[in-house]
Backbone as a ProteinNet text record, in pm:
[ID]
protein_1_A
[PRIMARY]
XXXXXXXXXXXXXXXXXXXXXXXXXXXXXXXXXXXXXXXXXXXXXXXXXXXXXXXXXXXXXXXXXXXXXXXXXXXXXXXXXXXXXXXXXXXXXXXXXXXXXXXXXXXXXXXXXXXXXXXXXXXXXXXXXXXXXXXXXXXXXXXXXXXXXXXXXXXXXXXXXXXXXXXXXXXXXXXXXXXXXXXXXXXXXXXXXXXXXXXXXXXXXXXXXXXXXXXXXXXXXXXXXXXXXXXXXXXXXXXXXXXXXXXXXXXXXXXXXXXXXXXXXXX
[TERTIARY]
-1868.7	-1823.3	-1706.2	-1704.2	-1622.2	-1449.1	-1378.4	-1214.5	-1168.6	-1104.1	-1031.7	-951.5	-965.5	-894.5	-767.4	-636.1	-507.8	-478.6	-395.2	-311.4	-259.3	-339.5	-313.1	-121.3	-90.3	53	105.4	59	131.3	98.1	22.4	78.1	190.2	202.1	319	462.2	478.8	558.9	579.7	480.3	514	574	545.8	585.9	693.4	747.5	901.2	937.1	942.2	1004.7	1024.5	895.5	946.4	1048.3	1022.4	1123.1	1275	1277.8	1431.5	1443.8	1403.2	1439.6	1424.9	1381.6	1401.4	1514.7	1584	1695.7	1799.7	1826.4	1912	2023.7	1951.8	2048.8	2120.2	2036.6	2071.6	2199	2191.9	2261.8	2438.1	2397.8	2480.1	2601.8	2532.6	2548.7	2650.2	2577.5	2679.8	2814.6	2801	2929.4	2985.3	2953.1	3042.5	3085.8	3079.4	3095.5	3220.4	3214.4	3308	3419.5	3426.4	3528.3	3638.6	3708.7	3867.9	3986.4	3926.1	3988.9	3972.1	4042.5	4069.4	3963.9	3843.2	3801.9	3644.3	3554.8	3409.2	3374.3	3378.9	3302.4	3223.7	3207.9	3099.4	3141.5	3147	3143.5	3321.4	3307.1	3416.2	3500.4	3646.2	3777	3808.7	3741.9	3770.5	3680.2	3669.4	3598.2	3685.4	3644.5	3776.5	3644.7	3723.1	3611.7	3749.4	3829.8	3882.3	3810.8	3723	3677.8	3516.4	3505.2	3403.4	3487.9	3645.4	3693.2	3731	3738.3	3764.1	3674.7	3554.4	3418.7	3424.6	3445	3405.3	3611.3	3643.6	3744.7	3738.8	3663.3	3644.3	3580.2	3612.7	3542.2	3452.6	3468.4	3341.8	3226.5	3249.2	3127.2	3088.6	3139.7	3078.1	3012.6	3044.7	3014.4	2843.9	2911.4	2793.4	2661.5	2687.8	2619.9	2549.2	2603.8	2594.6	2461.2	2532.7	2397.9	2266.9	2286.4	2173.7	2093.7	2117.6	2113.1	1964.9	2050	2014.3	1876.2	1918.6	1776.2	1656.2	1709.3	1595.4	1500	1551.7	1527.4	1397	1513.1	1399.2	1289.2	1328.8	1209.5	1098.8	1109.7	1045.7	956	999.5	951.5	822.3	883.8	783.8	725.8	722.5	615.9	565.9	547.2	522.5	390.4	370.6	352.1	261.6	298.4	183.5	84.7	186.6	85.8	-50.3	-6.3	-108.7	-223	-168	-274	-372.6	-322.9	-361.1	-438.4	-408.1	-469.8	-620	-594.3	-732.3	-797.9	-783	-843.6	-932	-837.5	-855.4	-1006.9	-993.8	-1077.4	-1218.1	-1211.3	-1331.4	-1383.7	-1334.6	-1353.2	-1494.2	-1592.7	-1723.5	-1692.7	-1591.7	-1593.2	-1506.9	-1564.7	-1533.7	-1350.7	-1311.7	-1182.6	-1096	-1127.2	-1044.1	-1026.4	-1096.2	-1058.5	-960.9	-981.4	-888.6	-715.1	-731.3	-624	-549.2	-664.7	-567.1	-501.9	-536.3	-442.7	-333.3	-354.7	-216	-114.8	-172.5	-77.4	-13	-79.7	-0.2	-4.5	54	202.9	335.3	372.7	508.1	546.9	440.2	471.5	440.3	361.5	331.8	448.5	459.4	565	707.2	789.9	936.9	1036.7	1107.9	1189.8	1277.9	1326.1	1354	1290.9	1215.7	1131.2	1128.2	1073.6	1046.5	1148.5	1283	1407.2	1483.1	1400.8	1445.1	1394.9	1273.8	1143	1200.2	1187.6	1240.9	1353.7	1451	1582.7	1595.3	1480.3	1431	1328.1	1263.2	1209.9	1303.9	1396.5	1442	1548	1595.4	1649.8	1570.9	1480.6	1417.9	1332.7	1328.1	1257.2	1330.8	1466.2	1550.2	1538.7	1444.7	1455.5	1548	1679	1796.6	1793.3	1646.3	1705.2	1756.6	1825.5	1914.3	1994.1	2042.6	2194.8	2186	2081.6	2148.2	2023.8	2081.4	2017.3	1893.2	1867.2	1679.3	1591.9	1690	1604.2	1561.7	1688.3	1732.8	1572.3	1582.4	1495.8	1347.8	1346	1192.8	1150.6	1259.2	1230.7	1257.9	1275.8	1238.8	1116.1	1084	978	807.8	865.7	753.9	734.1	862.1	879.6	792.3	792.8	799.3	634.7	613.6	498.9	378.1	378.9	274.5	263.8	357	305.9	299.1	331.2	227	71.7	66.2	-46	-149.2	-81.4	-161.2	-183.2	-28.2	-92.2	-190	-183.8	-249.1	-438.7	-422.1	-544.1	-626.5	-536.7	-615.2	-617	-551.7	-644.1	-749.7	-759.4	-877	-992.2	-997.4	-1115.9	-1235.1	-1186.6	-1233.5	-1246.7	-1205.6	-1236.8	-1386.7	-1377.1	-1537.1	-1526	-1578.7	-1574.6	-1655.5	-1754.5	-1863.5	-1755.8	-1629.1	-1531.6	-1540.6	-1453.7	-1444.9	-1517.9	-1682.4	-1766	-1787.9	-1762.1	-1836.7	-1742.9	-1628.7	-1501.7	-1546.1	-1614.2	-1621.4	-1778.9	-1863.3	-1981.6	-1938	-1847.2	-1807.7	-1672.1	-1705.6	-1656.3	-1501.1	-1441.9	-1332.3	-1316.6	-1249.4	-1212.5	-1186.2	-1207.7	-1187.6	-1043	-979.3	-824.6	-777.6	-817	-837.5	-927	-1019.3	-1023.4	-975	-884.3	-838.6	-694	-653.6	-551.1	-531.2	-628.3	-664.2	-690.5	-776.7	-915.6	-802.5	-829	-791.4	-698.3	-572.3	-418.2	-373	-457.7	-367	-442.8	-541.9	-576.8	-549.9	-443.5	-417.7	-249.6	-193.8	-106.8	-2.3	-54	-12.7	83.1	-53.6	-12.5	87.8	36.5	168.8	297.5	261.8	450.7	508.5	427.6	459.9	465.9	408.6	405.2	536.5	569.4	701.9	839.1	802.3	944.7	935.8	843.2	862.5	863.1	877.9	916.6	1038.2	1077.7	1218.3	1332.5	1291.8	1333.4	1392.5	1227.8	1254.2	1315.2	1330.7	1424.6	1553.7	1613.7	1730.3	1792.8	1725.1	1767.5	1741.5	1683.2	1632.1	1764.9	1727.4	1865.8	1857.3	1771.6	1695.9	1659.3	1579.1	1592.9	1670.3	1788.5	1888.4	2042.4	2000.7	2092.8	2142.1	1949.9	1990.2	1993	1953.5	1952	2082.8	2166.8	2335	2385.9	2459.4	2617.2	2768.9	2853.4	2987.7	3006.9	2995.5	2986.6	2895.1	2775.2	2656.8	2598.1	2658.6	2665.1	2537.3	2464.9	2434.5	2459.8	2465.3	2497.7	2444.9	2365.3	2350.6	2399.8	2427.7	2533.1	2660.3	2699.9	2882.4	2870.1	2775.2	2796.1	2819	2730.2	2704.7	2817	2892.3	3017.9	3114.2	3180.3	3217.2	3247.2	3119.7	3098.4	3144.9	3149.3	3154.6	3318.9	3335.3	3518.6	3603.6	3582.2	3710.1	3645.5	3537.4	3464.9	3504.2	3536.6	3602.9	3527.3	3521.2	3400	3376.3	3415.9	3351.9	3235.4	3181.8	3052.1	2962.5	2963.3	2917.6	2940.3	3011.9	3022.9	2928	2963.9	2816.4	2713.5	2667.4	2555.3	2480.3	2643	2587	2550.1	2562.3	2546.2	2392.4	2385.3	2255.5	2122	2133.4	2050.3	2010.6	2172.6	2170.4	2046.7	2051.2	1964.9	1841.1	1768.9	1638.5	1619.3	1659.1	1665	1601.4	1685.5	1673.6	1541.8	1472.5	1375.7	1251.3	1305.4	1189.7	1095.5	1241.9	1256.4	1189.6	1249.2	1154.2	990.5	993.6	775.9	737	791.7	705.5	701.5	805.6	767.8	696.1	679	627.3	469.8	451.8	326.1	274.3	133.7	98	25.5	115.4	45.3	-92.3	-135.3	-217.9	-323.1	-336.9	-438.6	-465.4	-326.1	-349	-397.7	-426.8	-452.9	-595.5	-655	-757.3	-768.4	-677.5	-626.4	-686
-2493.1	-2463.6	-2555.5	-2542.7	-2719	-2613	-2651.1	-2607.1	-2605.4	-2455.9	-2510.5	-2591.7	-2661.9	-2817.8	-2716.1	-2793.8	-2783.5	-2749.3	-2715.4	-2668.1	-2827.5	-2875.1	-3009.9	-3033.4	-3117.6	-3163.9	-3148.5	-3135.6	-3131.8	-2903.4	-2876.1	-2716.5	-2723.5	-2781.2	-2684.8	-2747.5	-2873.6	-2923.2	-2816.3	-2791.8	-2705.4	-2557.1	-2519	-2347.3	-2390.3	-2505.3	-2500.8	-2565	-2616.8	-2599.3	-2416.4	-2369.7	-2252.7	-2139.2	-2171.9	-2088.5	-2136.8	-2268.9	-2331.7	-2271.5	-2255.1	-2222.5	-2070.9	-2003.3	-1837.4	-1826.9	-1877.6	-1851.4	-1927.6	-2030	-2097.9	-1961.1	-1905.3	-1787.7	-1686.6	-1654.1	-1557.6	-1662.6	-1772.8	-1821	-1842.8	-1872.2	-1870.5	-1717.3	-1652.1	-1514.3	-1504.7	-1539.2	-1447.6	-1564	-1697.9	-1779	-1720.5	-1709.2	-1675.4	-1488	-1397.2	-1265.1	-1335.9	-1433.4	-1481.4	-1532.6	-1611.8	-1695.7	-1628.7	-1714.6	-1685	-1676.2	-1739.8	-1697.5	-1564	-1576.9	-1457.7	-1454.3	-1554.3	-1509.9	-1563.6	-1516.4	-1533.2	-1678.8	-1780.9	-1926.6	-1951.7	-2080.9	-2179.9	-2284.5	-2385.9	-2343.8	-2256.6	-2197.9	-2111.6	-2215.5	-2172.6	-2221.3	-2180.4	-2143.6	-2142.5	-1987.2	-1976.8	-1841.6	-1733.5	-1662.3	-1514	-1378.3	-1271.1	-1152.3	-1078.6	-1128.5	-1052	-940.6	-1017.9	-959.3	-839.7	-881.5	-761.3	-619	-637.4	-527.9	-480.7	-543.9	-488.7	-384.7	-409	-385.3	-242	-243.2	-181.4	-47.6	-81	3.1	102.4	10	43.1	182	234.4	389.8	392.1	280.4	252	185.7	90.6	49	100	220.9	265.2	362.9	425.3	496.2	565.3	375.6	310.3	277.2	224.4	215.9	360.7	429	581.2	642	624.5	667.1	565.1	492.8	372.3	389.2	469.9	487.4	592.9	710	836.6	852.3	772.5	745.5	672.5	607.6	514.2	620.3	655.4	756.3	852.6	959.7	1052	983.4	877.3	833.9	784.8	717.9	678.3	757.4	901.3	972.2	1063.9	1108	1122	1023.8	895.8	787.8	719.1	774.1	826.4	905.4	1016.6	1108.2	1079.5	1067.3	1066.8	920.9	839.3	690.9	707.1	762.4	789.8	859.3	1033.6	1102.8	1018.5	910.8	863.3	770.5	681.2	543.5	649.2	701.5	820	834.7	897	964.4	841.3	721.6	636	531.1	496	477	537.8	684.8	763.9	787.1	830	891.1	798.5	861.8	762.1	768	833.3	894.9	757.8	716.7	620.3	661.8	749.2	779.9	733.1	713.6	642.1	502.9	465.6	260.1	300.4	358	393.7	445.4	521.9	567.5	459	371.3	243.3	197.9	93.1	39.9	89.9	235.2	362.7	339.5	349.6	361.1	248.1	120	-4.6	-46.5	31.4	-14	-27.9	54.1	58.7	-136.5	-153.9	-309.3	-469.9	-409.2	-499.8	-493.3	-353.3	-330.2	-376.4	-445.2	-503.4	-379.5	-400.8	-280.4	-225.3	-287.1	-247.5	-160.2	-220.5	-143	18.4	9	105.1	206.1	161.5	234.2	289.7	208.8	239.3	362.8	392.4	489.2	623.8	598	694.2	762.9	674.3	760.7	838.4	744.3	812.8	946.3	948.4	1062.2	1159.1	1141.2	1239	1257.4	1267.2	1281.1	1327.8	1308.3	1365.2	1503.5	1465.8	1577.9	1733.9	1681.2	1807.5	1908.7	1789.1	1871.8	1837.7	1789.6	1813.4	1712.3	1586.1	1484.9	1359.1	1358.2	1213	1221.8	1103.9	1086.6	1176.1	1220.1	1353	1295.9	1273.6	1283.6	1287.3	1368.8	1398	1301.7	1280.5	1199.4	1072.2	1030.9	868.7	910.1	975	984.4	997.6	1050.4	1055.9	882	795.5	683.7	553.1	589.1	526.6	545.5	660.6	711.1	615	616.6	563	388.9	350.8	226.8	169.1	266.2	286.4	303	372.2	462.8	327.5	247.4	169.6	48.9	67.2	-9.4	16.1	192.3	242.1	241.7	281.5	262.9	159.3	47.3	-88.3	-125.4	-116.2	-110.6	-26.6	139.7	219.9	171.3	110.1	107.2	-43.8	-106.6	-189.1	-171.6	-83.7	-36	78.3	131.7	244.1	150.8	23.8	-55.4	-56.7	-126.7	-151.4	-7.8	97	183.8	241.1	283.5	339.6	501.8	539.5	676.3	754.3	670	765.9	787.9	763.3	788.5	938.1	916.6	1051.2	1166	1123.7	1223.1	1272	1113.9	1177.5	1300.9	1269.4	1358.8	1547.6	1522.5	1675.7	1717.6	1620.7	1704	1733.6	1709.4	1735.7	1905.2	1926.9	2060.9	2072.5	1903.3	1928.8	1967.6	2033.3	2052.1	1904.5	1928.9	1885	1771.7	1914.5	1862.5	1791.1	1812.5	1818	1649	1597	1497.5	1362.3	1428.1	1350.6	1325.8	1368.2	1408.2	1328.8	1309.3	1229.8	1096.3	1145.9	981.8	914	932.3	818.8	839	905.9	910.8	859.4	863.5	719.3	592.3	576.5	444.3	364.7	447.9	422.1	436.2	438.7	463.9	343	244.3	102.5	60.9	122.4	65.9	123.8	245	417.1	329	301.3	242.7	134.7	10.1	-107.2	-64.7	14	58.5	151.4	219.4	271.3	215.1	110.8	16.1	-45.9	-125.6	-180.1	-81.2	-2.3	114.5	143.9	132.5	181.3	59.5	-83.6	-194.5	-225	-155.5	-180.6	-102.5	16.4	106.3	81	51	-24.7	-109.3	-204.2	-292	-278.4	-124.8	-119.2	-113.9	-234.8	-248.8	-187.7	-258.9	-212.1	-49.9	34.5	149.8	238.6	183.7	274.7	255.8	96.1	127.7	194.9	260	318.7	451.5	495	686.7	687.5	596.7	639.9	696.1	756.7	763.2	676.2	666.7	634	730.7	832	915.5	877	857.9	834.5	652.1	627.9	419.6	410	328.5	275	121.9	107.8	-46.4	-119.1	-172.4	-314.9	-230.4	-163.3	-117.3	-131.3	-99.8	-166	-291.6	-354.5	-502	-533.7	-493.8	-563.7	-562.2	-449.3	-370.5	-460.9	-482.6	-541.3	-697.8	-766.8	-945.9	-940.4	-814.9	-868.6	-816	-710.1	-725.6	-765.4	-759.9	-851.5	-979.5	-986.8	-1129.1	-1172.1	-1077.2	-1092.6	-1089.3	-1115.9	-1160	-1049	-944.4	-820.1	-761.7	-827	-806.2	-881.6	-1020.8	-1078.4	-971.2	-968.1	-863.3	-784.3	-718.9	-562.8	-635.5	-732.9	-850.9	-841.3	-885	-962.8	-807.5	-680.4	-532.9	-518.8	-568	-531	-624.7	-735.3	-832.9	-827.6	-728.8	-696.8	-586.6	-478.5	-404	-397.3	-518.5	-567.8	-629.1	-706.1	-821.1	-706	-614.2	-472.4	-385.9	-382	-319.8	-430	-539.4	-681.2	-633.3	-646.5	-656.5	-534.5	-430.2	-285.1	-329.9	-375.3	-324.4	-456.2	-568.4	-663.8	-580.9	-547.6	-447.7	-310	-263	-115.4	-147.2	-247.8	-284.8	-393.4	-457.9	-550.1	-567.6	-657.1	-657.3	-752.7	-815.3	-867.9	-802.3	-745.9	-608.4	-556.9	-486.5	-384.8	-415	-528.2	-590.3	-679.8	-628.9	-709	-849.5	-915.3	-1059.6	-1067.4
4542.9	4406.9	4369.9	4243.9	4167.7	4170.7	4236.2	4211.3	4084.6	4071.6	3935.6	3893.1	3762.9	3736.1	3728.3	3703.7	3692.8	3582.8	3524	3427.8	3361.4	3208.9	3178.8	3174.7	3151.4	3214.3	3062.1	2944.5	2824	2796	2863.7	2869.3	2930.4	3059.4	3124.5	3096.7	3000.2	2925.7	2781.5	2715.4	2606.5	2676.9	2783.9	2875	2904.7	2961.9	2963.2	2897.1	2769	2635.6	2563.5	2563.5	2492.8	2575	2759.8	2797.4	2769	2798.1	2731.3	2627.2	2485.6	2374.1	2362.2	2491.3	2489.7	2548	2653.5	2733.2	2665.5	2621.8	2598.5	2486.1	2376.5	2323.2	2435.9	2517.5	2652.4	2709.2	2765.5	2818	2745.7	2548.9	2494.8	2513.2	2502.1	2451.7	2613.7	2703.6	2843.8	2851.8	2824.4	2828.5	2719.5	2637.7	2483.3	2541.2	2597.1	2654.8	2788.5	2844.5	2980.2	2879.1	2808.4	2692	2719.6	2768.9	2781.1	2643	2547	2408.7	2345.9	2245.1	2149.4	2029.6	2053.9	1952.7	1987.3	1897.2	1963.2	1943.4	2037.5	2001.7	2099.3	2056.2	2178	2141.4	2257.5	2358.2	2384.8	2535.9	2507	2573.3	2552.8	2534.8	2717.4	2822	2964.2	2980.6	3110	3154.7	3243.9	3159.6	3192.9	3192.6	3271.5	3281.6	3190.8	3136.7	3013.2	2884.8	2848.6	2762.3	2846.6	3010	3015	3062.4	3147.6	3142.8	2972.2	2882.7	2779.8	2715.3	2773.7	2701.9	2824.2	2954.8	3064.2	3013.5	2913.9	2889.3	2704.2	2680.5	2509.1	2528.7	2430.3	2424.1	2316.6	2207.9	2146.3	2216.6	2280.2	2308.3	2450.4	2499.7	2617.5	2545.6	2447.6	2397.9	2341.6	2285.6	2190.7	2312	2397.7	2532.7	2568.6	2629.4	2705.5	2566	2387.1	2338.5	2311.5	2330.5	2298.4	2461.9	2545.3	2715.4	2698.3	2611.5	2590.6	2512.9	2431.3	2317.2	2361.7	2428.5	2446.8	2591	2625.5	2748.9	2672	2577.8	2505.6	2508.1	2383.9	2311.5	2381.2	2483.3	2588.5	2695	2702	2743.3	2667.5	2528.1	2452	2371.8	2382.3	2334	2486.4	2546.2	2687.3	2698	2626.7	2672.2	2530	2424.7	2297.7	2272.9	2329.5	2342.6	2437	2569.6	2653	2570.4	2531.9	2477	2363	2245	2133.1	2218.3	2319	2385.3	2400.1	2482.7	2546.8	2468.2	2329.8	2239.3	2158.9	2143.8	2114.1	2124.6	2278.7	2338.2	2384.3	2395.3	2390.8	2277.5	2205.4	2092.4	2013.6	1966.2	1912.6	1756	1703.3	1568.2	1478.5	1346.9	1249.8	1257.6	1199.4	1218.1	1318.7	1423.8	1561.7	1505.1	1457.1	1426.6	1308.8	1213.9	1141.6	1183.9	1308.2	1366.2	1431.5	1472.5	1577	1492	1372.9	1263.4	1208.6	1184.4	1160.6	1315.2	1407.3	1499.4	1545.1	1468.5	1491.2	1365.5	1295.9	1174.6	1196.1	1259.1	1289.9	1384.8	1415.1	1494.2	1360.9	1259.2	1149.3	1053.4	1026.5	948.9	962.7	858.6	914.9	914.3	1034.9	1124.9	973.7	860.4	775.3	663	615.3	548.3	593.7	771.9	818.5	820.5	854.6	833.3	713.9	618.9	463.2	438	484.5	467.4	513.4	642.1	704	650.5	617.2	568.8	413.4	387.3	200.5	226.2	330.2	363.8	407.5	460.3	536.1	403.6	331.2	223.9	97.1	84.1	-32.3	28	130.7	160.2	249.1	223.1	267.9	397.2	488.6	661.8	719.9	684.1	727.5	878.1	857.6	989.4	938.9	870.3	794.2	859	913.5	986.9	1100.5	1161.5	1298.8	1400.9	1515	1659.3	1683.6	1585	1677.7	1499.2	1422.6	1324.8	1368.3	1496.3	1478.3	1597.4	1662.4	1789.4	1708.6	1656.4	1580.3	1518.3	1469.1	1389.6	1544.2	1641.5	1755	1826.2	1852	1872	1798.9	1667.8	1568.4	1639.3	1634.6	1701.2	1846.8	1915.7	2054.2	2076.9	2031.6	2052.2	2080	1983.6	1995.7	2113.7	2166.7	2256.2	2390.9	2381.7	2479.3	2485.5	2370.7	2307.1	2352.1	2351.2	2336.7	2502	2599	2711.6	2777.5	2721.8	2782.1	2787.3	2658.9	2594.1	2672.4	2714.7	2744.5	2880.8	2970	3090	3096.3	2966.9	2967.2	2911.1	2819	2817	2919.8	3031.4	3142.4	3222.1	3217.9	3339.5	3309.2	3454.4	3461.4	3442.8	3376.3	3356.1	3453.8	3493.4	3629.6	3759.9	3775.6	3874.6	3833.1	3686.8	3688.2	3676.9	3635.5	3659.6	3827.6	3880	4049.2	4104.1	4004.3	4080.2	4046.7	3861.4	3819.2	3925.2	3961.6	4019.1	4164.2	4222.2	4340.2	4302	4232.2	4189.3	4093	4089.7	4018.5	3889.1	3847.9	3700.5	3604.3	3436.6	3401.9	3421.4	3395.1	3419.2	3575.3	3654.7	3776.2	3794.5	3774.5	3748.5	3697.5	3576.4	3501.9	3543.6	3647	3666.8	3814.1	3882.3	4054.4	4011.2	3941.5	3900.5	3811.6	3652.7	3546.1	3558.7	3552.1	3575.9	3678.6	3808.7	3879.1	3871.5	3815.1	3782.2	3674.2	3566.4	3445.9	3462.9	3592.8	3597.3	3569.2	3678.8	3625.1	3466.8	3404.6	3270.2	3143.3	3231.1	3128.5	3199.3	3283.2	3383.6	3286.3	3281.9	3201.9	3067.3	3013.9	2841.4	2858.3	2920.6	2904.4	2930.7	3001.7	3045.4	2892.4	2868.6	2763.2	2676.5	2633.9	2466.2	2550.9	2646.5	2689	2622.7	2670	2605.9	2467.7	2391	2244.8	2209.3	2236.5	2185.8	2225.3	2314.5	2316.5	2274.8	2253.3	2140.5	1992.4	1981.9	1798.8	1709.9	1591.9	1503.5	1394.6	1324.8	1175.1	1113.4	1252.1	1170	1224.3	1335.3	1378.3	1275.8	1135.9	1109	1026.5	949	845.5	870.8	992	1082.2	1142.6	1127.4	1222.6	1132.4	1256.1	1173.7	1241.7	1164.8	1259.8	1418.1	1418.5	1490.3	1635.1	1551.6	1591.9	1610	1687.1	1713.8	1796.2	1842.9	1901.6	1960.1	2083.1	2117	2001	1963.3	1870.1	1731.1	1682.3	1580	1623.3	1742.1	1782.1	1727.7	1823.7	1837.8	1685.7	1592.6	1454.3	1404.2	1417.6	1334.5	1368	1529.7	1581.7	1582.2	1573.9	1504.1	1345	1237.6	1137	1080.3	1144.3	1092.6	1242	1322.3	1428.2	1461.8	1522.2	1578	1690.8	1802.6	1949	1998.2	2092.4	2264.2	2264.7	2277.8	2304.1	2318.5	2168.1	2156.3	2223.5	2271.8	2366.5	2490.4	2561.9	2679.2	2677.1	2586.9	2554.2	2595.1	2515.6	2521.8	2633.4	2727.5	2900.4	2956.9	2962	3014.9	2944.3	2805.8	2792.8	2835.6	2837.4	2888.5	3030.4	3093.4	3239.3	3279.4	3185.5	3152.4	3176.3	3054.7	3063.7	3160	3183.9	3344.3	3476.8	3459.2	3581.5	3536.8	3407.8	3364.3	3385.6	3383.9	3420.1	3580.7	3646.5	3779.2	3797	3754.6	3809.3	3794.6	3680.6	3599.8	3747.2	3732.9	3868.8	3995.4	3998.5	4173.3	4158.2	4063.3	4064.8	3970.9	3895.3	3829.2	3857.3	3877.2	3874.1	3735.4	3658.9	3563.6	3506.1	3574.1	3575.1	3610.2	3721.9	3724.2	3610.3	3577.6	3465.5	3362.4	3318.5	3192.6	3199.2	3336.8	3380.6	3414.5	3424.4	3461.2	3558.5
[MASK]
+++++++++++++++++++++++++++++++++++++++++++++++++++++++++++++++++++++++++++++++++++++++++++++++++++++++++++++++++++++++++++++++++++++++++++++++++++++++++++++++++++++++++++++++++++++++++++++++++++++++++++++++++++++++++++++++++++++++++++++++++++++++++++++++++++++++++++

């Protein structure tokens, strides 16, 4: 059999061009967080961990940290838990209405994070259920965020599965639940893992419709930061930066050792 040819030499020239131009902001962002000056530049003026004990002392932005921690957690757990059920339903389901449902459930990713946040907060205001500005609103308009791309991973490891697993499992006396629960839940497990790291991600960094569901009270990290860059303009907010990038980096690192994603995605 003929070997596979190579990877032509102007791909893997364009793959490290676009990773340069993905990291190079990352890279900005953690020198500009070290900057030994008083004020946010580039390049910085010498390297000092000044401004990360500042950040590792602020009570806003630990603050702001500890809830942007919290949220993303919930939300993650229950777009967790409803992505899976919708992927399932999704995928089995023979009924015209399901193709209809997929496109509904991936709006929230077409739709611009503004718009979506505008919505939300005009709903929750005209409609007088009392979740404007409070905790479990901001958590519901992450959630919306989130959700779909459980969704999308779940869905593309239930494509490929074989469903006669899980029959061989019910004629050998298991229960419904009981099947679904041995069989497709750990073979689908893979991908609930990677679809939740990533909605854990996005919700951490969500700007747009957390800025119109906050309150002062109620910060999230990339609301410090914003607040922060536009009336003082101190490293600070870089700092936060380098803790949150630290974050993802550690959520990277988890999904490669606990997922293969290439499996999961049929690769």
């Amino acid at each position: 059999m003929r070997e596979e040819s190579a990877i032509p030499l102007a791909f893997n020239a364009i793959s490290l061009l676009s990773l340069a131009i993905l990291l190079v902001p990352v890279f900005i962002v953690v020198l500009a967080g070290l900057n030994s000056g008083d004020y946010l530049t580039f390049p910085p003026e010498g390297l000092s961990l000044r401004w990360i004990q500042a950040f590792l002392t602020s009570p806003v932005f630990l603050s702001a940290y500890g809830v942007s921690f919290m949220i993303a957690l919930v939300s993650t757990l229950i777009s967790t838990v409803i992505g899976t059920m919708a992927a399932i339903y999704l995928t089995r389901s023979q009924s015209r209405v399901s193709s209809i449902l997929r496109g509904f459930f991936m709006l929230p990713i077409v739709l611009p994070g503004v718009v979506l946040g505008l919505a939300l907060y005009v709903f929750y205001v005209t409609t007088g259920i009392g979740l404007a500005r409070t905790m479990p609103g901001l958590i519901i308009g992450h959630v919306i965020v989130t959700c779909p791309f459980v969704i999308a991973t779940v869905t593309a490891a239930l494509v490929g599965f074989d469903r006669s697993l899980e029959e061989a499992a019910r004629s050998l006396g298991a229960s419904p639940f009981t099947a679904f629960r041995l069989v497709t839940l750990k073979i689908i497990g893979p991908a609930i893992s990677a679809g939740t790291i990533f909605a854990f991600i996005v919700s951490f960094g969500q700007f747009e419709v957390t800025l119109f569901l906050s309150t002062p009270n109620l910060q999230t990290l990339p609301i410090a930061m914003y607040v922060s860059m536009r009336y003082q303009f101190e490293p600070t907010a870089a700092a936060a930066g380098i803790f949150a990038i630290a974050l993802v980096i550690l959520s990277t690192v988890l999904t490669s050792r606990l997922v293969n994603l290439k499996r999961t995605f049929g690769g």
